[in-house]
PyMOL commands that place a pseudoatom at each C-alpha (Angstrom):
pseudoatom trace, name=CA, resn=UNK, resi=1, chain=A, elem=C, hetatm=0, pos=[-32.076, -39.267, -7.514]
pseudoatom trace, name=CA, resn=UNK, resi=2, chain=A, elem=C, hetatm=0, pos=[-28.788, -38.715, -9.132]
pseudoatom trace, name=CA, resn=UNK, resi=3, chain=A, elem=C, hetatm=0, pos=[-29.830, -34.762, -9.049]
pseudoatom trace, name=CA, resn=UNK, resi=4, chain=A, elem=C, hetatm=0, pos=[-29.998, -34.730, -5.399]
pseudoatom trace, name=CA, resn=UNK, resi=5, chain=A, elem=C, hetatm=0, pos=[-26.178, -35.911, -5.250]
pseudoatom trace, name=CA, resn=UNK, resi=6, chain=A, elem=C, hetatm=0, pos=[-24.631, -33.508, -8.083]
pseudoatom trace, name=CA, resn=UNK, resi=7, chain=A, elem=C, hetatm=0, pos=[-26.326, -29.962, -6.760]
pseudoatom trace, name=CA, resn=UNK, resi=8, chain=A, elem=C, hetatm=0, pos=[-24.624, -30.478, -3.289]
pseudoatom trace, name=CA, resn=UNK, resi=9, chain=A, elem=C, hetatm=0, pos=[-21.315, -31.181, -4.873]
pseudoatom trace, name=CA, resn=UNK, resi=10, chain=A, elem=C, hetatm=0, pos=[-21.789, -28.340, -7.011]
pseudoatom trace, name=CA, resn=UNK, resi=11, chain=A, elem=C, hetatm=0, pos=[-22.184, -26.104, -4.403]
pseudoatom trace, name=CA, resn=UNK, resi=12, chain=A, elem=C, hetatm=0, pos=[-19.131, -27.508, -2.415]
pseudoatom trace, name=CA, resn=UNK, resi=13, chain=A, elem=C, hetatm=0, pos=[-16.789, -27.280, -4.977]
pseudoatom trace, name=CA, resn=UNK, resi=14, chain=A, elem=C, hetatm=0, pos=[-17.940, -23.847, -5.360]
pseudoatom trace, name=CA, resn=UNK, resi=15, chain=A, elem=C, hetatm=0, pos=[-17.568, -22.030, -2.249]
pseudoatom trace, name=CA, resn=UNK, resi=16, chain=A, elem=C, hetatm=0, pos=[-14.241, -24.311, -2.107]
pseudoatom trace, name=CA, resn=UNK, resi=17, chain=A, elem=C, hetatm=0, pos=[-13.458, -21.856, -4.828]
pseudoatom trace, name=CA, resn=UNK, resi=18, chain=A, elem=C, hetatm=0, pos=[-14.323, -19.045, -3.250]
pseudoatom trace, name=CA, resn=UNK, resi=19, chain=A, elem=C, hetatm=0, pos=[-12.451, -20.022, -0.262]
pseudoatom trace, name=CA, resn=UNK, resi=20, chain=A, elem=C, hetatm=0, pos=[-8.908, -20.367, -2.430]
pseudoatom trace, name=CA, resn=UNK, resi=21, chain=A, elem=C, hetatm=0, pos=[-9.542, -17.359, -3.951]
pseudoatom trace, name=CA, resn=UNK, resi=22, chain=A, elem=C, hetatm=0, pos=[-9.359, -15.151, -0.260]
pseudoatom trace, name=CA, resn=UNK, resi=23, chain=A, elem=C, hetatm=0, pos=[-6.255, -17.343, 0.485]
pseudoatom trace, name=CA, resn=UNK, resi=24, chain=A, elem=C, hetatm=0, pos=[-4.852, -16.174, -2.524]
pseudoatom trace, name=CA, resn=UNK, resi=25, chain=A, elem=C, hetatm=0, pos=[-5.646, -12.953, -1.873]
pseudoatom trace, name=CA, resn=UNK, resi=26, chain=A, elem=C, hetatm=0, pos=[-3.932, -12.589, 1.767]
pseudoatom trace, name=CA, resn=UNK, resi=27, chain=A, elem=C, hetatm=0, pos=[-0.921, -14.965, 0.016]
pseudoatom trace, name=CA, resn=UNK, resi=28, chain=A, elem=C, hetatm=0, pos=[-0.360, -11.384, -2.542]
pseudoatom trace, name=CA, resn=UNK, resi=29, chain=A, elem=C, hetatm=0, pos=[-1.308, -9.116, 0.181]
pseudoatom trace, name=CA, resn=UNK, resi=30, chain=A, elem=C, hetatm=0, pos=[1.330, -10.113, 2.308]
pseudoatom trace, name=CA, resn=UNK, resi=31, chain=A, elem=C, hetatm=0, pos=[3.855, -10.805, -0.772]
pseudoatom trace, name=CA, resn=UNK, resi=32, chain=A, elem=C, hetatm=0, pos=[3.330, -7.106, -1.976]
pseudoatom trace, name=CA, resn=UNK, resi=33, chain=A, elem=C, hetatm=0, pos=[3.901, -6.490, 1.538]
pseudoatom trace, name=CA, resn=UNK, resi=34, chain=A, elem=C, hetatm=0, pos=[7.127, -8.328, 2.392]
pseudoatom trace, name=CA, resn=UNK, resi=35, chain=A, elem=C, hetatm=0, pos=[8.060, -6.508, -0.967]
pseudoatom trace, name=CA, resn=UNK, resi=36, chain=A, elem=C, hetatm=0, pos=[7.302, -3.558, 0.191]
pseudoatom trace, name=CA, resn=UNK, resi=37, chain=A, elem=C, hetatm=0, pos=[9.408, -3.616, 3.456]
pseudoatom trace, name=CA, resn=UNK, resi=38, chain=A, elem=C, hetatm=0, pos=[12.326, -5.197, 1.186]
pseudoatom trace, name=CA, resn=UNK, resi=39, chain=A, elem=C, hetatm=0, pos=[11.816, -2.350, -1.321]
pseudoatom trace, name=CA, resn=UNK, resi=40, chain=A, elem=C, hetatm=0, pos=[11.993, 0.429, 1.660]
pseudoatom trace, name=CA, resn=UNK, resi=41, chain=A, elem=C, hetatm=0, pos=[14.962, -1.349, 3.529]
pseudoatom trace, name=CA, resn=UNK, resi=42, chain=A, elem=C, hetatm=0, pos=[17.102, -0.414, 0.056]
pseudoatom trace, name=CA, resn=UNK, resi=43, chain=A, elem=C, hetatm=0, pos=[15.585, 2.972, -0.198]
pseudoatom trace, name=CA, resn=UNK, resi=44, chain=A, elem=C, hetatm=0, pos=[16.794, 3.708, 2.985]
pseudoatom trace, name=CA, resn=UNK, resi=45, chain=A, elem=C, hetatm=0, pos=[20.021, 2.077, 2.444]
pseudoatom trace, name=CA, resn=UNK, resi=46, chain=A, elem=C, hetatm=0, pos=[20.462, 4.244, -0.651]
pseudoatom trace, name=CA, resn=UNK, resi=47, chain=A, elem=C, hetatm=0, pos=[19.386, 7.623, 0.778]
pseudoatom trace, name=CA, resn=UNK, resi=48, chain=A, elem=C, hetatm=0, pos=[22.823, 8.897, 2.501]
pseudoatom trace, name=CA, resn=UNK, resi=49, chain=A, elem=C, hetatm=0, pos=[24.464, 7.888, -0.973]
pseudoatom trace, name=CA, resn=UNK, resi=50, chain=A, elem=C, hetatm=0, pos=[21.657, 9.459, -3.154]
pseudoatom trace, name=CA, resn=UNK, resi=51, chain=A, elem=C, hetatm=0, pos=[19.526, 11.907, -0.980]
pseudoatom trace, name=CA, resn=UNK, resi=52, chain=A, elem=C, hetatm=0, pos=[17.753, 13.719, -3.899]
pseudoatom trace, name=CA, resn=UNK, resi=53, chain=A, elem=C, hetatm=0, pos=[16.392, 10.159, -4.867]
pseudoatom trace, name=CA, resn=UNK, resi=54, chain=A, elem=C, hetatm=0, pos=[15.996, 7.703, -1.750]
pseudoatom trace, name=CA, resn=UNK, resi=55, chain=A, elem=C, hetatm=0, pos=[16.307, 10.876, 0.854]
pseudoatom trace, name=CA, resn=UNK, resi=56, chain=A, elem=C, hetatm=0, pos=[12.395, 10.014, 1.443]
pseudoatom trace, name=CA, resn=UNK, resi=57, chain=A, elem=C, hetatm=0, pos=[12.704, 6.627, 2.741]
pseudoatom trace, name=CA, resn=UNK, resi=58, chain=A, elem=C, hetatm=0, pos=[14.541, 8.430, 6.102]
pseudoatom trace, name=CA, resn=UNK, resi=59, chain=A, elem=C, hetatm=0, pos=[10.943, 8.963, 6.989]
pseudoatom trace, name=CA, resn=UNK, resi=60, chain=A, elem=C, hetatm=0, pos=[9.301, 6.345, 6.887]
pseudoatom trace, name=CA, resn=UNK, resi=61, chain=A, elem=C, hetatm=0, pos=[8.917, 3.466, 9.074]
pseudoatom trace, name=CA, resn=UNK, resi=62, chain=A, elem=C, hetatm=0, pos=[6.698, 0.831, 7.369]
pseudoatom trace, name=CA, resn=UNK, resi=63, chain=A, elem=C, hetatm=0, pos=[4.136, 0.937, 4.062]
pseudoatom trace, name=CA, resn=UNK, resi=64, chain=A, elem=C, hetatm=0, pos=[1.536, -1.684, 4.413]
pseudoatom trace, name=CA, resn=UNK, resi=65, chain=A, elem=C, hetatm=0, pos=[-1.509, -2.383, 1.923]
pseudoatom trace, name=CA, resn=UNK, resi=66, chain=A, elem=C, hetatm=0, pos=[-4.650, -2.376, 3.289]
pseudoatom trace, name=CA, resn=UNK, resi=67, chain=A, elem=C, hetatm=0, pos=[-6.199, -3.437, -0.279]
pseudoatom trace, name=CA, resn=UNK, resi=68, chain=A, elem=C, hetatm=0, pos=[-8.284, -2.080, -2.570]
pseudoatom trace, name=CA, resn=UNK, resi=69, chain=A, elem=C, hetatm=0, pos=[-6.010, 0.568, -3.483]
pseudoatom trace, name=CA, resn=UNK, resi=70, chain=A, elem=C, hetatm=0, pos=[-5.124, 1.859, -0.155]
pseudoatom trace, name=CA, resn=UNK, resi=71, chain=A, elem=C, hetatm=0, pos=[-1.677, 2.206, 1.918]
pseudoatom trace, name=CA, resn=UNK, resi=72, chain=A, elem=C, hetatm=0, pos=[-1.081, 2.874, 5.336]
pseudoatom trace, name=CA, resn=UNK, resi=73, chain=A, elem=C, hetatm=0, pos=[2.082, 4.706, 5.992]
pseudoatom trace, name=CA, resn=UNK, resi=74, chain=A, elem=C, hetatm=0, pos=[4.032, 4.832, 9.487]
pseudoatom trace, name=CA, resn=UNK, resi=75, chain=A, elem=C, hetatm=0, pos=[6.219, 7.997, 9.235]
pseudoatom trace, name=CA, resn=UNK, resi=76, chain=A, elem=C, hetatm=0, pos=[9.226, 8.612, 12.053]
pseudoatom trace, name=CA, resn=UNK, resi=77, chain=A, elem=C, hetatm=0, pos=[8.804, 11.586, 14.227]
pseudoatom trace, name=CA, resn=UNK, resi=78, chain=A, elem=C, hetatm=0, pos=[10.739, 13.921, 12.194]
pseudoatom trace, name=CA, resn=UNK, resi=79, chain=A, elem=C, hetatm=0, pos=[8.402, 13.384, 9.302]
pseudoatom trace, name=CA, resn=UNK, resi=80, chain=A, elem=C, hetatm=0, pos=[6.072, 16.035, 11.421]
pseudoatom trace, name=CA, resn=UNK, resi=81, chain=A, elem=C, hetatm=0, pos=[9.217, 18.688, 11.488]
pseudoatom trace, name=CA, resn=UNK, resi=82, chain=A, elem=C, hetatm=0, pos=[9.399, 19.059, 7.660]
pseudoatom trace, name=CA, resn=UNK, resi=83, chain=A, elem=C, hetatm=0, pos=[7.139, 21.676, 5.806]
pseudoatom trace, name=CA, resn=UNK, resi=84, chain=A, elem=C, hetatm=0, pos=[3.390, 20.597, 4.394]
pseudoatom trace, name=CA, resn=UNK, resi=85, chain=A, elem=C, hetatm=0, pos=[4.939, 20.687, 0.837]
pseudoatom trace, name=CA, resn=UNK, resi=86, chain=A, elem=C, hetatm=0, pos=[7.985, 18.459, 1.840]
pseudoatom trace, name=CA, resn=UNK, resi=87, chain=A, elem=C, hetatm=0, pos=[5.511, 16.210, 3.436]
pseudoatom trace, name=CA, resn=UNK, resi=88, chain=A, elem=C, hetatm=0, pos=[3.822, 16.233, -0.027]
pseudoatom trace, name=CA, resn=UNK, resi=89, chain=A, elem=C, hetatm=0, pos=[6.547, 15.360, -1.743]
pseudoatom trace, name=CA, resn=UNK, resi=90, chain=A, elem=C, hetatm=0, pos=[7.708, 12.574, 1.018]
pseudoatom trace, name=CA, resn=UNK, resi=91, chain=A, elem=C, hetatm=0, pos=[4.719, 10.926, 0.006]
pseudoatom trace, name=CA, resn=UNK, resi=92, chain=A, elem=C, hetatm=0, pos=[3.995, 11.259, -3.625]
pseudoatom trace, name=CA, resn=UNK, resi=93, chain=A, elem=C, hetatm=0, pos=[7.548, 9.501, -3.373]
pseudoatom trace, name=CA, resn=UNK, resi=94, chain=A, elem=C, hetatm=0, pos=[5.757, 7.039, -1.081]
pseudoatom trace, name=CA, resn=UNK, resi=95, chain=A, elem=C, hetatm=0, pos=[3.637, 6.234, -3.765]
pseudoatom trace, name=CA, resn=UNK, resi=96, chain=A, elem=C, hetatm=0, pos=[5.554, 5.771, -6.533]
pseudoatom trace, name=CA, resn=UNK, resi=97, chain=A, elem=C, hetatm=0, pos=[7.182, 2.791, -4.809]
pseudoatom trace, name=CA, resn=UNK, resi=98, chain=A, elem=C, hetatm=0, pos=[3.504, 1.881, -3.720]
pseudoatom trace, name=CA, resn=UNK, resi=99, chain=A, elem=C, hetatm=0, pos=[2.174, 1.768, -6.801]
pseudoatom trace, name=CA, resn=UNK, resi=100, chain=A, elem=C, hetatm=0, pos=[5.291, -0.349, -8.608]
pseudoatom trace, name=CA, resn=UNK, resi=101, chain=A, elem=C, hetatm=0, pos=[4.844, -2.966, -6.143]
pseudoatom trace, name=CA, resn=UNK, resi=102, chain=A, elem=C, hetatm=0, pos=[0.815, -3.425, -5.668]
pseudoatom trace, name=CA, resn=UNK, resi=103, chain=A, elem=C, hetatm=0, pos=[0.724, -3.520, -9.746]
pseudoatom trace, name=CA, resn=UNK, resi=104, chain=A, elem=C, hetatm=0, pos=[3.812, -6.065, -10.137]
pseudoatom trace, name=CA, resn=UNK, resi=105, chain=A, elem=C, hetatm=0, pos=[1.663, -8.260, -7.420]
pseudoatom trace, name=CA, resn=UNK, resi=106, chain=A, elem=C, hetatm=0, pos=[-1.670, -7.205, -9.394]
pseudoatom trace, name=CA, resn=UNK, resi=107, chain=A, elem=C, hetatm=0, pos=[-3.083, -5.715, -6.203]
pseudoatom trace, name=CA, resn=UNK, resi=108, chain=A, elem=C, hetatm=0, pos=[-4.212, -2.822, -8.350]
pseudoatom trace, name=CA, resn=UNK, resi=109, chain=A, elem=C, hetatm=0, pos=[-4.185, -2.016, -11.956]
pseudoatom trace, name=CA, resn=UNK, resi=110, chain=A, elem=C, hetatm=0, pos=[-2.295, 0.311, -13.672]
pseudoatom trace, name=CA, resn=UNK, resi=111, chain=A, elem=C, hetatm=0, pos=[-5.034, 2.595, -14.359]
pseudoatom trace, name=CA, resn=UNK, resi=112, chain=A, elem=C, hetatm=0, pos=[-5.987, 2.635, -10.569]
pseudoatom trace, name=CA, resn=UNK, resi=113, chain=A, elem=C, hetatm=0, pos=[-2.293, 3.127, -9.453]
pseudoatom trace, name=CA, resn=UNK, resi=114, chain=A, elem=C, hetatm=0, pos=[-2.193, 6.225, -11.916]
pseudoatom trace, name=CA, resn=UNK, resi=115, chain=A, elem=C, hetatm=0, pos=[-5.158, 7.755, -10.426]
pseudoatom trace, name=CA, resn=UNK, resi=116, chain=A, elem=C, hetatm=0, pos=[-3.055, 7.123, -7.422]
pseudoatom trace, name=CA, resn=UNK, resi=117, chain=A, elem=C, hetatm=0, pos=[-3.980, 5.377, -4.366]
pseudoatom trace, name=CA, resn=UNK, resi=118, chain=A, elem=C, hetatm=0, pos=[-5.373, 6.248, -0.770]
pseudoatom trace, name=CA, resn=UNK, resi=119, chain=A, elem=C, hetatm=0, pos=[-2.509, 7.002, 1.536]
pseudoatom trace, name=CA, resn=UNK, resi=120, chain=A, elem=C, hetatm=0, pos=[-3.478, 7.512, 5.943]
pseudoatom trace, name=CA, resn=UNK, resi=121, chain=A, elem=C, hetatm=0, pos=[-0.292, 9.056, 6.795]
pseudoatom trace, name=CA, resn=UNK, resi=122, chain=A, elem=C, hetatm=0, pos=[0.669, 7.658, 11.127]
pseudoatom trace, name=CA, resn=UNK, resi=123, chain=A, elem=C, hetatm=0, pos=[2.524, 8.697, 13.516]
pseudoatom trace, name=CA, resn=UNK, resi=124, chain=A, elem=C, hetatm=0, pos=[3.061, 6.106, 16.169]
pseudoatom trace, name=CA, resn=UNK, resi=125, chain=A, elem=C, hetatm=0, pos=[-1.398, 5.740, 16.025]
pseudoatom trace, name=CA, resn=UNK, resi=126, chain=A, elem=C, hetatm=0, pos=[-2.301, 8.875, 15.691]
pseudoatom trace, name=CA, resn=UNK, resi=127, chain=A, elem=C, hetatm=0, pos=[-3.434, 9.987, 11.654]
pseudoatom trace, name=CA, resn=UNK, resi=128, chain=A, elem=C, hetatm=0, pos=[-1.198, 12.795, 10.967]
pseudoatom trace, name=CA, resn=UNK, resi=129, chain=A, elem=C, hetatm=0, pos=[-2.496, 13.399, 7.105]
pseudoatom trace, name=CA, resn=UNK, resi=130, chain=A, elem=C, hetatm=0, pos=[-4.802, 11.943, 4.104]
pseudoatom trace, name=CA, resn=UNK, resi=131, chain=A, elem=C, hetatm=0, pos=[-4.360, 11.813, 0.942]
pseudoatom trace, name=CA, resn=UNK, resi=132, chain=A, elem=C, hetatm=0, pos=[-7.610, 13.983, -0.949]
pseudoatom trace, name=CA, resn=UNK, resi=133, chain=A, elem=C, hetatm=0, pos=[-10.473, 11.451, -2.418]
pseudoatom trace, name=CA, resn=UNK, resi=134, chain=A, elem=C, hetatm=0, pos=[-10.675, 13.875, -5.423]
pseudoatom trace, name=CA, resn=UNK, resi=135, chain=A, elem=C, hetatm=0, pos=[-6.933, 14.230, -5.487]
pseudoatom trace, name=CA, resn=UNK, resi=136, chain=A, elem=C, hetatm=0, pos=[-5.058, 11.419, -4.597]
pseudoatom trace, name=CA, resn=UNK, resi=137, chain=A, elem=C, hetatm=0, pos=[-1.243, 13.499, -5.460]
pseudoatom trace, name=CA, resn=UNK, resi=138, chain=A, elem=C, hetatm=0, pos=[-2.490, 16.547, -2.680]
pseudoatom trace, name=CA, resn=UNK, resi=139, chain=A, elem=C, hetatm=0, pos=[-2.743, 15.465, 1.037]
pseudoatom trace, name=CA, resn=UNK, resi=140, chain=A, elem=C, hetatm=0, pos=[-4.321, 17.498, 3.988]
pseudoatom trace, name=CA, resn=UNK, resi=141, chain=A, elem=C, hetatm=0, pos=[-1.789, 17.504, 7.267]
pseudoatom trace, name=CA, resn=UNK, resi=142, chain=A, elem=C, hetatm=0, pos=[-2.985, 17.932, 10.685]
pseudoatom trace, name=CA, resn=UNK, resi=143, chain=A, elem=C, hetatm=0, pos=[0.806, 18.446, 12.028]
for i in range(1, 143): cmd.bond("trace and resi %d" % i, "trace and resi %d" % (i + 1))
show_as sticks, trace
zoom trace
């Protein structure tokens, strides 16, 4: 009889642990992305004083993690003026401040933010570039 009260309470206590673990997961989703406006707010403040290192962050609008490894990336209007390999380098900058915060907030792991994660690259909503699947550093542009 005993039997027929434990498996039940079993099972509750584990999908109550399944259940804290999603909450957990939005709670460092949206810290790594509070972090990651905070993080572009000083880039930004930076790049007049120190354009050949923060010059980047002029833009961009917003970074946001979608999870597993991906980034969405809302780019200003002049982002679409500059040449493909500016563009390029705009957003392998991007990523380096992606990468620092996802792995601080162990959104991904140092070995997946080396391979380098998948950027989609907005303007306004329309998708203006990709990063590659094979290449995650090289981007294709449709501006």
């Amino acid at each position: 009889m005993r039997r027929w009260i434990i498996l039940p309470m079993v099972a509750i206590l584990a999908l109550a642990a399944l259940l804290g673990t999603g909450s957990r997961v939005q709670d460092s989703k949206k810290t790594a992305n509070t972090q990651l406006a905070r993080e572009l707010l000083d880039h930004q403040a930076y790049a007049d004083n120190d354009p050949a290192n923060y010059g980047y962050a002029k833009y961009i609008r917003r970074i946001s993690d979608k999870g597993s490894g991906r980034i969405t990336v809302q780019v200003t209007h002049n982002f679409c003026r500059l040449s493909s390999s500016d563009k390029t380098n705009v957003m392998n900058q991007v990523q380096v401040l992606a990468r620092m915060v996802l792995v601080e907030n162990h959104r991904v792991s140092r070995h997946q933010a080396d391979q380098g994660l998948v950027v989609t690259i907005r303007d306004q909503k329309q998708v203006v570039g990709r990063s590659r699947p094979n290449d995650r550093y090289h981007y294709r542009w449709w501006t």
